[in-house]
ZALONU-306454 format. One record per residue (C-alpha): residue number from 1; residue in three letters; x, y, z. Coordinates in nm, 3 decimals. Layout:
BEGIN
<NUM; ALA; <X; Y; Z>>
...
//
This chain:
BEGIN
<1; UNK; <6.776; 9.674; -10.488>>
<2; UNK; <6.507; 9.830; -10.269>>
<3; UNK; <6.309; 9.599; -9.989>>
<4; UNK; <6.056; 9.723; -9.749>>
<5; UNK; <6.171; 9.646; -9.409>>
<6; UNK; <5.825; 9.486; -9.281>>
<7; UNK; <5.862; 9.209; -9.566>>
<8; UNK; <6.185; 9.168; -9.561>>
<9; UNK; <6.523; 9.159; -9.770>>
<10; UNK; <6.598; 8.858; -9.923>>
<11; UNK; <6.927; 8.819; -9.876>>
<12; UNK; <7.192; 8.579; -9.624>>
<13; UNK; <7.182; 8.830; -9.339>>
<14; UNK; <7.057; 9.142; -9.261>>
<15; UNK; <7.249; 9.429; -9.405>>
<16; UNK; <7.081; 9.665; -9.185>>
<17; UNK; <7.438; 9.676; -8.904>>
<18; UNK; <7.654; 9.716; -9.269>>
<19; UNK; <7.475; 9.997; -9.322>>
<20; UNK; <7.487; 10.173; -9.045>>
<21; UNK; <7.863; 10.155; -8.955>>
<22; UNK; <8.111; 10.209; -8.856>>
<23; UNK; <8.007; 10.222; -8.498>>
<24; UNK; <8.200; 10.223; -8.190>>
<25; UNK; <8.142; 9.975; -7.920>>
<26; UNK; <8.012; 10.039; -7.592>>
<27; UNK; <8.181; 9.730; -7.344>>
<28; UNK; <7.966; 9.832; -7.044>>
<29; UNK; <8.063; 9.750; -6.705>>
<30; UNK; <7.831; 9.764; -6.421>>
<31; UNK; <7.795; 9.578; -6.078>>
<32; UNK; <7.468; 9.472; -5.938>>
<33; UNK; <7.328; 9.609; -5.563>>
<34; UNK; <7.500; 9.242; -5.484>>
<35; UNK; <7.822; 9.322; -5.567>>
<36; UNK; <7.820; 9.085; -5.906>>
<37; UNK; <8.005; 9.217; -6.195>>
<38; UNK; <7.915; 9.199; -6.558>>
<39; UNK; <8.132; 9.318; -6.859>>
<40; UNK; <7.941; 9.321; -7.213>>
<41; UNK; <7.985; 9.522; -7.565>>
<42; UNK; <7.720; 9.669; -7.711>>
<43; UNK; <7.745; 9.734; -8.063>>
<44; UNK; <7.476; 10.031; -8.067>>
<45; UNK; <7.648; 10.302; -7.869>>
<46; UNK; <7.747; 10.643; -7.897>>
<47; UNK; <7.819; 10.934; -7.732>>
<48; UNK; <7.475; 11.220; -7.734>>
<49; UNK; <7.648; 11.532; -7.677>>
<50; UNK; <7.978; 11.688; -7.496>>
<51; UNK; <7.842; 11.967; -7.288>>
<52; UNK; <7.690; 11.803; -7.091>>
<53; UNK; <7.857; 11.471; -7.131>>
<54; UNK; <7.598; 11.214; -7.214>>
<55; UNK; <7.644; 10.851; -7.408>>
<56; UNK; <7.389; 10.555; -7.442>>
<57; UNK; <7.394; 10.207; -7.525>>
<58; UNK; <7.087; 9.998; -7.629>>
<59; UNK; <7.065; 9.626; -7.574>>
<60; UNK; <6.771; 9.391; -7.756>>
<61; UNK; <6.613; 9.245; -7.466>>
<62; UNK; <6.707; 9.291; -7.114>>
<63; UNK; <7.034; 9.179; -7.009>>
<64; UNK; <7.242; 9.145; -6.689>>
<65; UNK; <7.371; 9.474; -6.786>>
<66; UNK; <7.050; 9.660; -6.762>>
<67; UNK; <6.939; 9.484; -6.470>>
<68; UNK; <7.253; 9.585; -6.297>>
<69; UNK; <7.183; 9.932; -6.398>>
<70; UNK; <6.852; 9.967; -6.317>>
<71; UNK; <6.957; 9.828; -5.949>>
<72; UNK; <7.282; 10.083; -5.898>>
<73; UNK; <7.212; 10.357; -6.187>>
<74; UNK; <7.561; 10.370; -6.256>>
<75; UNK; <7.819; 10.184; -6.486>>
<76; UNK; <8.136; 10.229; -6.679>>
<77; UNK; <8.179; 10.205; -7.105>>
<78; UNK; <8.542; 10.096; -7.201>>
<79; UNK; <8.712; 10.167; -7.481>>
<80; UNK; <8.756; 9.893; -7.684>>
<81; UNK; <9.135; 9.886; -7.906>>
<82; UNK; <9.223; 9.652; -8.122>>
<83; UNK; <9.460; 9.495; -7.877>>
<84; UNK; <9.184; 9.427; -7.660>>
<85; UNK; <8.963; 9.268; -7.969>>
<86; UNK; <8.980; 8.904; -7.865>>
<87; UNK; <8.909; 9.016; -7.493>>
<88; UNK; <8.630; 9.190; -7.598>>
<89; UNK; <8.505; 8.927; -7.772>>
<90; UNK; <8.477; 8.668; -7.525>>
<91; UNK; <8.306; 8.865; -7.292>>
<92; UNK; <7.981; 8.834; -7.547>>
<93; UNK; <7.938; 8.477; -7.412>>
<94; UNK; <7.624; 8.442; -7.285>>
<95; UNK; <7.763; 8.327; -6.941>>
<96; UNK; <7.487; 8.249; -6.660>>
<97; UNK; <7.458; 8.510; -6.425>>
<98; UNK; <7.690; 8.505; -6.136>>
<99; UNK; <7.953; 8.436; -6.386>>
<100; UNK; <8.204; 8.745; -6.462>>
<101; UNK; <8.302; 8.783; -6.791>>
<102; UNK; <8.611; 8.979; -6.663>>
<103; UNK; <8.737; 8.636; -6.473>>
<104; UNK; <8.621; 8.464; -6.818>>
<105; UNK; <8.802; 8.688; -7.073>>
<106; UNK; <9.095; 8.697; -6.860>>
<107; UNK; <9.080; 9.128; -6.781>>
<108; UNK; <9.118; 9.300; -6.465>>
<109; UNK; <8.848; 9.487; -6.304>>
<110; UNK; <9.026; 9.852; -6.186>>
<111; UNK; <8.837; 10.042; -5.902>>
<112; UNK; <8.643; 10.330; -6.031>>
<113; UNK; <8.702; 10.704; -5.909>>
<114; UNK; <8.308; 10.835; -5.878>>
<115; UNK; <8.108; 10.527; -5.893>>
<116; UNK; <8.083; 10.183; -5.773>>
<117; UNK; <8.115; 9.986; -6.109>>
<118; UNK; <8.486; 9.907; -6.225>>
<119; UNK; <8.616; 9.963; -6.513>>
<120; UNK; <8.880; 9.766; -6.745>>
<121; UNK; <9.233; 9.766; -6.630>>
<122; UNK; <9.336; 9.738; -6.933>>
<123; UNK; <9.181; 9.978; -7.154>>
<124; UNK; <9.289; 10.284; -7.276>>
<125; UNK; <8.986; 10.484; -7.165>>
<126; UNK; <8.686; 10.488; -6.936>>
<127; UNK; <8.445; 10.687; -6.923>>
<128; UNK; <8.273; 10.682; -6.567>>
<129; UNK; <7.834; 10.705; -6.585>>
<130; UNK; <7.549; 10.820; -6.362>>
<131; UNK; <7.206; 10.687; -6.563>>
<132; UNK; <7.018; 10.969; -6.701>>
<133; UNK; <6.728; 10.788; -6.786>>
<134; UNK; <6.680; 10.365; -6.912>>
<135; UNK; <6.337; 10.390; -7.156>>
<136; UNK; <6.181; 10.111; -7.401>>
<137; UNK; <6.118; 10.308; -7.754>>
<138; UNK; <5.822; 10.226; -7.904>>
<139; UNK; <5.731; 10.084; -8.238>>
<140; UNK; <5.466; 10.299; -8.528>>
<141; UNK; <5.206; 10.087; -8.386>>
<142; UNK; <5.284; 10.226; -8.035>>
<143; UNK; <5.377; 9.842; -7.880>>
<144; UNK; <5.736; 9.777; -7.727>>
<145; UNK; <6.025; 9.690; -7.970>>
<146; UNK; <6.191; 9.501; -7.678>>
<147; UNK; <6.475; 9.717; -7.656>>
<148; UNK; <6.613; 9.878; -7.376>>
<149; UNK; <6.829; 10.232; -7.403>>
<150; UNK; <6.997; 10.332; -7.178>>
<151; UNK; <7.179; 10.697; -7.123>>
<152; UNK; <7.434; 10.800; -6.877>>
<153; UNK; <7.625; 11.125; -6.798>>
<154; UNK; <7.979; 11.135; -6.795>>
<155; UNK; <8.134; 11.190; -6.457>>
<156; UNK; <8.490; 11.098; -6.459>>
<157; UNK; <8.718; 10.992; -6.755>>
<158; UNK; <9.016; 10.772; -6.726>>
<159; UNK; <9.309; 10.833; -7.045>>
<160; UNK; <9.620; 10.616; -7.100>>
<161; UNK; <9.878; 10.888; -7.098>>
<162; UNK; <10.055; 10.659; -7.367>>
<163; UNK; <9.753; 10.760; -7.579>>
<164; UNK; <9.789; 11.097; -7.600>>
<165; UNK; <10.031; 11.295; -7.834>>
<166; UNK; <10.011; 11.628; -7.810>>
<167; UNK; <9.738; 11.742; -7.537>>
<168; UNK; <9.500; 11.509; -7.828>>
<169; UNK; <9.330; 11.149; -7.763>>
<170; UNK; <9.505; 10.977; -8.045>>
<171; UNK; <9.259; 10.736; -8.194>>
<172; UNK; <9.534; 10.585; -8.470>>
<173; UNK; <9.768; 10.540; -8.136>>
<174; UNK; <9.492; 10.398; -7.895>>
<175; UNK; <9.341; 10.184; -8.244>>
<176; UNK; <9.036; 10.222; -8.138>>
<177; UNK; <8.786; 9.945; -8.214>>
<178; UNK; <8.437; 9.979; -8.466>>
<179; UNK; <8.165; 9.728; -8.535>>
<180; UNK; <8.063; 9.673; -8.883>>
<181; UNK; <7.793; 9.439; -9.051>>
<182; UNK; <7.811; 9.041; -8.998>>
<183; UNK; <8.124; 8.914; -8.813>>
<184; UNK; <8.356; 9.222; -8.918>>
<185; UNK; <8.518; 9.466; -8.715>>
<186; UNK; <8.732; 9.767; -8.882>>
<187; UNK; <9.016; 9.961; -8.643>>
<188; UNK; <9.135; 10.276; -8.684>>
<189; UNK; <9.467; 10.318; -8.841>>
<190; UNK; <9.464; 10.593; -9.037>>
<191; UNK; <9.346; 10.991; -8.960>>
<192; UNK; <9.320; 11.249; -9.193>>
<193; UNK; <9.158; 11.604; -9.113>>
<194; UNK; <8.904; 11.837; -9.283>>
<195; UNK; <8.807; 12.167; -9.157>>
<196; UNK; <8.419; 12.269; -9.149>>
<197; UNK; <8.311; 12.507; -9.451>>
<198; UNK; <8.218; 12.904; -9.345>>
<199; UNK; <7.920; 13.071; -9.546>>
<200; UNK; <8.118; 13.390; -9.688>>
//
């Protein structure tokens, strides 16, 4: 089938999040200038580059998390296992704010090293964030999509010794956690390794 995306697809949901998947899961932590906390995954998320540092997360319309963000310019994205699923889960609920979803889903909110915002207790990484820059891309017509990005550089990482074999983050160990299309959610289980082609 082919569909143009201004008239649509046709079919029960949107296949666009199938396609473009597997794709890990920011859960964002941040704490407003108050001193609230807010815990949220964000299914778009990814890490930019390694040297420096840099991830993002974008959220469709602008949440406590942004807010938070744009008040402190800091915040924490936890690694979400498959352990953790469930946990992660319920901290989607859209709870009023004042509400922490850490409380709600039952997870402990571990001080930070470099910045105010905790991080999760109990996950088996944490990557610690300064905010680069928060923009609102725009659509061909030039107007707003109504999306917020939002890009931080890593300052401090936390890593679960337990997840390590080797000197190596072990993703199959930690099981880390992907979003796919719909309700589904894929973890990783198995590794295998190719090495990079050389011309000549």
């Amino acid at each position: 089938m082919f569909y143009e995306a201004a008239h649509g697809h046709g079919l029960p949901h949107d296949p666009l999040k199938a396609i473009v998947a597997p794709r890990p899961i920011g859960w964002i932590s941040s704490r407003s200038a108050e001193g609230a906390l807010n815990l949220a995954p964000y299914s778009f998320f990814n890490a930019l580059s390694s040297k420096p540092m840099l991830v993002w997360f974008s959220s469709e319309g602008e949440k406590d998390s942004v807010a938070f963000i744009r008040q402190t310019g800091e915040f924490v994205a936890n690694l979400v296992t498959l352990d953790l699923a469930d946990k992660m889960n319920a901290t989607s609920v859209d709870a009023p704010r004042g509400v922490s979803e850490f409380g709600y889903a039952g997870l402990t909110p571990a001080p930070s090293r470099l910045v105010a915002a905790p991080r999760v207790a109990e996950a088996h990484a944490a990557l610690e964030c300064r905010v680069t820059e928060i923009r609102r891309p725009v659509l061909l017509d030039g107007s707003e999509a109504g999306v917020t990005v939002v890009t931080g550089q890593v300052i401090g990482v936390h890593i679960d010794d337990a997840c390590l074999t080797d000197g190596l983050f072990d993703s199959a160990k930690a099981q880390n956690l992907a979003r796919l299309g719909y309700m589904d959610y894929a973890a990783v289980e198995r590794v295998f390794r190719m090495r990079r082609p050389r011309w000549g």
